[in-house]
Structure formats: structure tokens, C-alpha cells
C-alpha positions as CSV (number, residue, x, y, z in Angstrom):
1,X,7.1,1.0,-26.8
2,X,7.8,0.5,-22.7
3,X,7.4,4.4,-22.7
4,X,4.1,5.0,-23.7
5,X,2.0,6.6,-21.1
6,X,-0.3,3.7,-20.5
7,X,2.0,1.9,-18.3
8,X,2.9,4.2,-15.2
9,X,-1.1,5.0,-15.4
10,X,-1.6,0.8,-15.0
11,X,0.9,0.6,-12.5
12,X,-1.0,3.3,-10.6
13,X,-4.1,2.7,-10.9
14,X,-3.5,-1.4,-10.2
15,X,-1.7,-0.3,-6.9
16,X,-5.0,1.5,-6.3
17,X,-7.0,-1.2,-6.7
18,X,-5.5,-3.2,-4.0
19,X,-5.2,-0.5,-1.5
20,X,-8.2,2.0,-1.8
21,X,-11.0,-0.6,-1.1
22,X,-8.6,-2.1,1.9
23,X,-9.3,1.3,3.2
24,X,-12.4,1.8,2.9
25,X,-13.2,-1.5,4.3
26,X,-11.3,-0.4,7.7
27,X,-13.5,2.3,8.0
28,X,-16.7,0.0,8.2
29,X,-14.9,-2.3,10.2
30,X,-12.9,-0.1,12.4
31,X,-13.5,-1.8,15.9
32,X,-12.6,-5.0,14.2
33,X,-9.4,-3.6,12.5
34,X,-8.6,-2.4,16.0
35,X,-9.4,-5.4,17.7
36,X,-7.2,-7.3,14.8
37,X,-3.7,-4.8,15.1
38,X,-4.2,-5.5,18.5
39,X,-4.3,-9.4,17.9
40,X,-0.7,-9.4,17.4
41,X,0.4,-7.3,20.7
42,X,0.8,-4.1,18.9
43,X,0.4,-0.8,20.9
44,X,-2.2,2.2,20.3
45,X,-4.4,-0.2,17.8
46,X,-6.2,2.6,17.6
47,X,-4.1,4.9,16.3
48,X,-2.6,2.7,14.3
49,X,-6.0,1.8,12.6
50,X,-6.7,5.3,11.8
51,X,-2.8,6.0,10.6
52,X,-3.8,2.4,8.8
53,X,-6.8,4.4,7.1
54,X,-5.5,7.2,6.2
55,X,-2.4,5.9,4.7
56,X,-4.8,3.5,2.2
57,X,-7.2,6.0,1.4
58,X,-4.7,8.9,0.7
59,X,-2.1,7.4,-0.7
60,X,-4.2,5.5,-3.2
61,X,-5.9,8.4,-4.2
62,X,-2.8,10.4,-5.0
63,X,-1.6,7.8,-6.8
64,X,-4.9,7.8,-8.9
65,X,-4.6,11.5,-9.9
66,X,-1.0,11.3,-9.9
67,X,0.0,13.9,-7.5
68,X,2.8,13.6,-5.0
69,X,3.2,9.9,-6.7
70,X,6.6,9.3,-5.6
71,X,5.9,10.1,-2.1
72,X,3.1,8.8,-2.3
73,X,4.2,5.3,-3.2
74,X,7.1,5.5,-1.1
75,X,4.6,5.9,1.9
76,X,2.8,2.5,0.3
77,X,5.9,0.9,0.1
78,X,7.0,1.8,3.6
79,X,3.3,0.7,5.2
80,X,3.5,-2.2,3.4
81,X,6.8,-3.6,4.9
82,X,5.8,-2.6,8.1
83,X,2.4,-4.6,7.8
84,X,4.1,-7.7,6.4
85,X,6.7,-8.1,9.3
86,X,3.8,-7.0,12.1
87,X,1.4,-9.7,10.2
88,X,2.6,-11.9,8.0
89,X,5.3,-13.0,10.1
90,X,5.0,-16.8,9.1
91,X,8.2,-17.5,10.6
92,X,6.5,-16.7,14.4
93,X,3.1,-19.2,13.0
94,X,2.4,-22.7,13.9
95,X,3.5,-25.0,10.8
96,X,-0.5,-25.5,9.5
97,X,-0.6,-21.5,9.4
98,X,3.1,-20.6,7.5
99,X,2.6,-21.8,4.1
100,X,-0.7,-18.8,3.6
101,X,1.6,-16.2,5.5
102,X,4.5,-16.5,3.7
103,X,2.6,-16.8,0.6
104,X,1.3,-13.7,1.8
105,X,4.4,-11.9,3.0
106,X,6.1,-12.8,-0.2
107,X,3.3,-10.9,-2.3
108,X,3.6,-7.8,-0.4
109,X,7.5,-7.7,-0.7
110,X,6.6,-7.9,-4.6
111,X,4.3,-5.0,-4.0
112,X,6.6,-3.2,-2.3
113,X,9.0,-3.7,-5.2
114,X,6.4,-2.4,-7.7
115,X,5.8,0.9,-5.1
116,X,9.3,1.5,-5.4
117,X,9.8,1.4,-8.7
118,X,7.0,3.6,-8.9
119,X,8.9,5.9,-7.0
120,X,11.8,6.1,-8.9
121,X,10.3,6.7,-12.1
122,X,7.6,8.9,-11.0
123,X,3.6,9.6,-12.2
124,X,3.8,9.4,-16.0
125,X,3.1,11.6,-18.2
126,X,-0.8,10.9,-17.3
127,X,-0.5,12.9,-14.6
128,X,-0.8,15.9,-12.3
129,X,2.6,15.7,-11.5
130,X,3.6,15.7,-14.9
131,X,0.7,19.1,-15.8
132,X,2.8,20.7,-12.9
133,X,6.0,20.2,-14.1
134,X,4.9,21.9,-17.3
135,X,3.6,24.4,-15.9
């Protein structure tokens, strides 16, 4: 039953919802993304907004054909961690602004956890990955 096919498809697809429309949203609110990663005294906001989009539009969208998925959600899982300790570092907040952030934080080590499990087990056999291999 945990084998069928439907669940590495759900588990990609879900971790596409979360990061695909993050993506595109930086896009239409570059400056602001910008002006954010440089909020929290981070170098080359810039650059890191652009490596910020392409990471959640790429990645997600190899996820959702299911090509280059365990890369793929390695990359998402790496990103990810990164993000949370740069800004969801409740332990650096003033007490009234912890309890959200380390909600926050928390969540994304759980994502995290879900991209790496998606890693180790791979696409599904939903998949480009999986037509390839067969090939």
C-alpha cells in the first residue's frame, strides 16, 4: 500500500506548492526581496535574490516533472536551512517576535526533513526519472 505511486507524486507536487509561487512572487517583488535579504545584514542581496529565484522556480519545477528529483530536493533542502538560520533566527528576536519565528523555523526544519527524504527515495515511478531509467 505505502508503495503505490501516488505518494512520491504528493510529496512532490505539495513541496511544489509551497515553493513555486514563493518564486514567482520574488520576481514581482524583487526590489522588495532585495531590500528584505538585506534587512538582516546579508551581503550581495541582489544576488542572493536572483540565486533565491532561481532555486524556487527550478527546483520546484523539476520536482513537478520529476527530473533530477533527488538533486533537486537536496538543493530545497539545502536553501531551506540556510533561509531558516539567515531569517527565522528567533533566538536573535526580541521576546514579542520569537514565538512566530520559531514557529516558523521549526516548520521549515520539517520541510527540510520531507526534501530529504525525498531525496533518498527518489521521483517515483510517476516520473521522468523513473521513464529514464527504463530507457
Amino acid at each position: 500500500m505505502f508503495h503505490h505511486p501516488l505518494f512520491p507524486l504528493a510529496a512532490r507536487l505539495l513541496m511544489v506548492a509551497l515553493f513555486l509561487p514563493a518564486g514567482i512572487n520574488k520576481i514581482g517583488g524583487f526590489e522588495g526581496t532585495v531590500g528584505y535579504i538585506a534587512s538582516v545584514g546579508l551581503p550581495f542581496a541582489t544576488l542572493g535574490a536572483v540565486i533565491a529565484v532561481v532555486v524556487e522556480i527550478v527546483a520546484p519545477l523539476a520536482l513537478l516533472i520529476g527530473f533530477q528529483t533527488r538533486w533537486a530536493a537536496l538543493v530545497l533542502a539545502v536553501f531551506t536551512l540556510v533561509a531558516s538560520v539567515f531569517f527565522h533566527n528567533f533566538w536573535a528576536m526580541p521576546a514579542e517576535q520569537q514565538f512566530v519565528q520559531q514557529l516558523m523555523f521549526f516548520k521549515n526544519l520539517g520541510v527540510v526533513g520531507g526534501l530529504l527524504a525525498l531525496a533518498a527515495s527518489g521521483a517515483g515511478a510517476w516520473s521522468l526519472d523513473a521513464r529514464r531509467s527504463n530507457a
